[in-house]
N, C-alpha and C positions, 0 to 999 in steps of 0.2 A: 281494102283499107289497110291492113297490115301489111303487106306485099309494097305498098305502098310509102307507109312509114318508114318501113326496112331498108326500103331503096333512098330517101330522104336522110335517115340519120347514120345509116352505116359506117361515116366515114369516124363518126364520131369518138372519141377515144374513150369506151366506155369496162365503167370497171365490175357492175356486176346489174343483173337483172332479176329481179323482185317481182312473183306473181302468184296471185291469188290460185291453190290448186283444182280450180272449176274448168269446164272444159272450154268455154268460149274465151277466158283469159288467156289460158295457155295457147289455143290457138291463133291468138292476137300474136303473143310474143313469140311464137315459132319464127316465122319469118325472118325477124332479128336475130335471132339465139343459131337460127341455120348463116345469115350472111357473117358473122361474124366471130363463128365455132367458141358460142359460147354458152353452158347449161344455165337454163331459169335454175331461181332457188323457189319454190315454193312454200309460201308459209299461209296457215290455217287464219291470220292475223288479215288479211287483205281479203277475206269474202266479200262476197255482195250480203246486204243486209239478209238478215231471217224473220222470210212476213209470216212466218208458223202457220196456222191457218188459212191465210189471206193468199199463200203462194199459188199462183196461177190465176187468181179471181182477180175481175175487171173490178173498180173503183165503184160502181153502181152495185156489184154482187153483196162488195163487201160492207158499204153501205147500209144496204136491206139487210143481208143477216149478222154481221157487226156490228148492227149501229153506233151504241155505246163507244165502243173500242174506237169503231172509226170516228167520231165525233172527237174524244179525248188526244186518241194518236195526232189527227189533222193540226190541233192546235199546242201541241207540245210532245214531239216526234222525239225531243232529249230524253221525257222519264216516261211516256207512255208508248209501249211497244203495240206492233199489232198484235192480233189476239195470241198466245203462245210464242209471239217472237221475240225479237231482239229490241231496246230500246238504242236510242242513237248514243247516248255515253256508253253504251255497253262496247259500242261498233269501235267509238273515238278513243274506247281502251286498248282493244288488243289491236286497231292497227296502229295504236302509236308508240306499241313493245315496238312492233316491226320498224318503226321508223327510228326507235332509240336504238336496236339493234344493228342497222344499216348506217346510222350514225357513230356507233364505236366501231365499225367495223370499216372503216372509210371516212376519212375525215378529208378526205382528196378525190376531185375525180366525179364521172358522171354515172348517176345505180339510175335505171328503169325501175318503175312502179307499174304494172298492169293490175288493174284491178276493175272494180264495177262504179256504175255510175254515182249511187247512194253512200259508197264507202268513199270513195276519191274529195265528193264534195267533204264530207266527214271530216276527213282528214284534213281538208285543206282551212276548212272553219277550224279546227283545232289548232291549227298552227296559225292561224293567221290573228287570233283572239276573236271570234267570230261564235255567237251563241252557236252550237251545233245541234239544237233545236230549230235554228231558221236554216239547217243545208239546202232544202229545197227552194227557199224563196231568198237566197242571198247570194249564191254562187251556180252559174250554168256550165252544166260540164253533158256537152254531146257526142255524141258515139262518136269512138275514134280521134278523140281530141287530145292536146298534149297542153300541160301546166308542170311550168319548170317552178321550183322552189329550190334557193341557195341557202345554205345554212352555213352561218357568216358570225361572230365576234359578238353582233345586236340582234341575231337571231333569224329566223327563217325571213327571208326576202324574194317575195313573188315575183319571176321575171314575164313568166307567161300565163294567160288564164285561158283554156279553150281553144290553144288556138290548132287551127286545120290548115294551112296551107300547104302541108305536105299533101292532102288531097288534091285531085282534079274537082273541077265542078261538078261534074255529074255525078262524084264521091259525095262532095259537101251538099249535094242537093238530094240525095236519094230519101224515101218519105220514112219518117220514124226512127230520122238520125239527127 
């Protein structure tokens, strides 16, 4: 899917690439950052949320031994974190340093975002005025998908949400994308 993308936007005239420093990110934007000889910046600002305790357990684990937590979290994912984790303002803050950052730093030109599923919707309810308590139930963002955002004179302007067609189908169809 990256190898893929790479080969899809390459030609692009791009001015700098932005990735969360996890390893499934960065091996997202290798591909890019190799056709194009140009280094990721990683910042701490673009993780994938922090489910504290809940990291690795199925929705059913955490249910039975969270209950509480998951009950609270399910219904307002802004101020209720998972057990020990991150609540979602917390997420819609430091990555929207990252994105005031990439906005002083390039008022021109096209920056890459790699980041994880839970933080991108985040991010994109944050800029779009979009409760970021509802990320999960207002914006779909599937593995591998690309959402363009112009920031423009009346402010961020969505051109793309999700979209794949730099996949093949058998990319855009594989199970638990």
């Amino acid at each position: 899917m990256a190898k893929a993308f790479a080969v899809t936007y390459r030609s692009l005239p791009w001015s700098a690439i932005y990735c969360s420093p996890m390893g499934r990110t960065k091996a997202t934007a290798q591909p890019l950052c190799d056709a194009i000889a140009m280094e990721m910046q990683l910042r701490d600002g673009l993780k994938e949320i922090n489910y504290g305790k809940w990291e690795g357990l199925s929705p059913e684990t955490v249910d039975r031994q969270y209950h509480d937590d998951y009950i609270r979290w399910t219904a307002d994912p802004a101020w209720y974190p998972p057990t020990e984790g991150e609540p979602a303002v917390a997420i819609a803050h430091r990555s929207l340093e990252v994105i005031e950052e990439i906005k002083q730093q390039y008022n021109t030109g096209n920056v890459l975002i790699v980041s994880h599923k839970a933080t991108i919707r985040i991010i994109l309810c944050s800029l779009l005025g979009i409760d970021v308590g509802r990320f999960r139930y207002r914006i779909g963002c599937p593995v591998a998908s690309v959402s363009i955002v112009e920031f423009g004179s009346h402010g961020p302007l969505l051109h793309a949400l999700a979209d794949r067609t730099h996949l093949d189908e058998r990319l855009r169809n594989l199970a638990g994308t």
